[in-house]
KEDRENPA-309991 format. One line per field, with one value per residue (C-alpha): residue in one letter; x, y, z. Coordinates in steps of 0.25 Angstrom, whole numbers. Layout:
KEDRENPA-309991
lumtor <- A|...
X <- X|...
Y <- Y|...
Z <- Z|...
This chain:
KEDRENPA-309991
lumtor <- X|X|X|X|X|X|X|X|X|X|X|X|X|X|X|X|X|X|X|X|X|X|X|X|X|X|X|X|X|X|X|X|X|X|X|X|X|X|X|X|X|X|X|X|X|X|X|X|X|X|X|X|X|X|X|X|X|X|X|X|X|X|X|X|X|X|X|X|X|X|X|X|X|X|X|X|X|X|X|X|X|X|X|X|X|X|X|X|X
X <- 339|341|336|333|323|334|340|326|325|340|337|325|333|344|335|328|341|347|335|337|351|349|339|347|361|351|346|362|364|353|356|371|365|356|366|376|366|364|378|377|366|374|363|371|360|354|365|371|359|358|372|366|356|367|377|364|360|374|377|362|368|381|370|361|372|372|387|400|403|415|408|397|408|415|403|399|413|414|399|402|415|407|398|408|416|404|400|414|415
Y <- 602|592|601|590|579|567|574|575|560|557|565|555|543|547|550|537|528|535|531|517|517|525|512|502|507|508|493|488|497|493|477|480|486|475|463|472|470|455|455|463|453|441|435|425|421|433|440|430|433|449|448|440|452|463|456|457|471|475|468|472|487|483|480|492|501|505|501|497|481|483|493|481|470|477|476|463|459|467|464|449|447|452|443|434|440|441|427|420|412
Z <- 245|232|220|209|210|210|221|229|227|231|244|245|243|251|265|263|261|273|281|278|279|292|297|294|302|314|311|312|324|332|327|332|346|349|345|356|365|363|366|378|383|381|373|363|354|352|350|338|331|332|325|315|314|315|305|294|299|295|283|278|280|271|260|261|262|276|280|274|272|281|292|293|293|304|311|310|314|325|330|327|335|347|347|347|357|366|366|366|376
């Protein structure tokens, strides 16, 4: 148990950005799961546009402190060249 009142407020602070941080890791997850679905569905159009979504839901959690810049590049890469890879034809 924090025994000043800064370490009470830090406790506070710390919950409350975990939280956040927690919501938006689910919000790429979730981004990422439904563009794999897209894919599995065969649906091009759609599926061009959720990565538009899931590129900014990453890069958003580069800025907020979610992720590293090269975690979230590798990513983005990786979820990129399948998109490709899946609509080459």
């Amino acid at each position: 148990m924090p025994n000043h009142k800064s370490a009470v407020k830090r406790v506070k602070q710390t919950e409350r950005k975990t939280e956040v941080n927690r919501n938006r890791r689910s919000r790429i997850r979730s981004a990422v799961k439904s563009l794999l679905k897209l894919l599995a569905d065969n649906n091009k159009e759609k599926a061009y546009s959720e990565f538009r979504v899931v590129e900014s839901e990453i890069r958003r959690g580069v800025t907020k402190g979610v992720t590293k810049k090269g975690t979230a590049s590798r990513q983005i890469s990786r979820l990129s060249a399948l998109v490709k890879r899946t609509f080459a034809a």
